[in-house]
N, C-alpha and C positions, 0 to 999 in steps of 0.2 A: 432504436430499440423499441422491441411492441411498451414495453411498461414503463416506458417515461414519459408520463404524460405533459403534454404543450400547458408553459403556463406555471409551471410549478418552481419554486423557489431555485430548485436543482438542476434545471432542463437543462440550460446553456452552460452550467459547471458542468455538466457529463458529456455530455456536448463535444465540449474542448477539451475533454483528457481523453476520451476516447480518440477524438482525432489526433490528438498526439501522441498516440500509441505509450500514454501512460496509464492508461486503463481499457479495462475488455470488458466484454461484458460475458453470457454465457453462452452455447453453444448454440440456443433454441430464440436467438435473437432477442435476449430478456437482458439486461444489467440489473434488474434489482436492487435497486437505489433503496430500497429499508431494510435490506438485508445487513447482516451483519458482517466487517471485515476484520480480519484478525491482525495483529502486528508486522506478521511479516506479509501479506500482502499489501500495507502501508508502506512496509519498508522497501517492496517490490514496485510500486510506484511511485513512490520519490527517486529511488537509483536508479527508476527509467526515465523521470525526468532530469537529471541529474546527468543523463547523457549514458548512462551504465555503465562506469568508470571499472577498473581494475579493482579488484579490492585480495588481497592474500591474508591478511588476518585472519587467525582463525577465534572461533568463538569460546571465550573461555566463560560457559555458564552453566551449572549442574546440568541445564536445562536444555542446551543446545541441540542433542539429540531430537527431540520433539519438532524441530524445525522442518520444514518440508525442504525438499531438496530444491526444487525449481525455488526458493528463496532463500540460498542459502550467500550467494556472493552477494545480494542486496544486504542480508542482514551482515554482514560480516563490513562494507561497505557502510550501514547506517549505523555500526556500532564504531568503524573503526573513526568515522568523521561526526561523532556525538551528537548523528542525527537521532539514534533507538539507544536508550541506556537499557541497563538492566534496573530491578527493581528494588536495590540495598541488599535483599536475601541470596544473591548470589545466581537469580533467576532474569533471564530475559523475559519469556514470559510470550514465545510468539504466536499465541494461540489467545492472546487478550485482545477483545473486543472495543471496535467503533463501528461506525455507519459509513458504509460504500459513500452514500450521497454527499454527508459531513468531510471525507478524506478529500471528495474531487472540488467541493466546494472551495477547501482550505489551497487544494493545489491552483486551482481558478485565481484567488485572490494572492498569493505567492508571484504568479508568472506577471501579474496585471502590475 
């Protein structure tokens, strides 16, 4: 990726989820490690590393609509094995934010 520069805390965590096809970066050869990722693109990379199991549960959260479709059997998968809860209000919430860099770092130290 042009924006991951050698040397930085996160190179080799991006590094290795990219190459395990648990993470992408963008179209224009950038990942964007300070960008921001949303819940269910977290929950779309653990259920890729996770091997990207069946999952048929469906989501029962006021909120679930809001979901993007390309993560919707992750999130149904990270809800139904208490990988993503909801947030007590009755909300998942897949649009609540962490850090690209922070998620691959966390799946880095997970695999290790």
């Amino acid at each position: 990726y042009n924006d991951v520069a050698e040397g930085e805390w996160y190179t080799d965590a991006i590094r290795w989820a990219a190459s395990q096809g648990i993470a992408g970066g963008y179209g224009n050869r950038t990942f964007a490690p300070n960008d921001n990722l949303t819940r269910e693109q977290l929950a779309v990379m653990l259920w890729r590393y996770a091997g990207s199991p069946a999952a048929t549960q469906e989501l029962h959260f006021a909120d679930a609509g809001n979901a993007g479709g390309y993560a919707l059997d992750a999130l149904r998968w990270a809800v139904a094995n208490g990988v993503l809860n909801g947030d007590g209000n009755g909300l998942l919430n897949p649009t609540g934010l962490t850090t690209r860099a922070q998620a691959a770092q966390v799946l880095r130290n997970l695999a290790e």
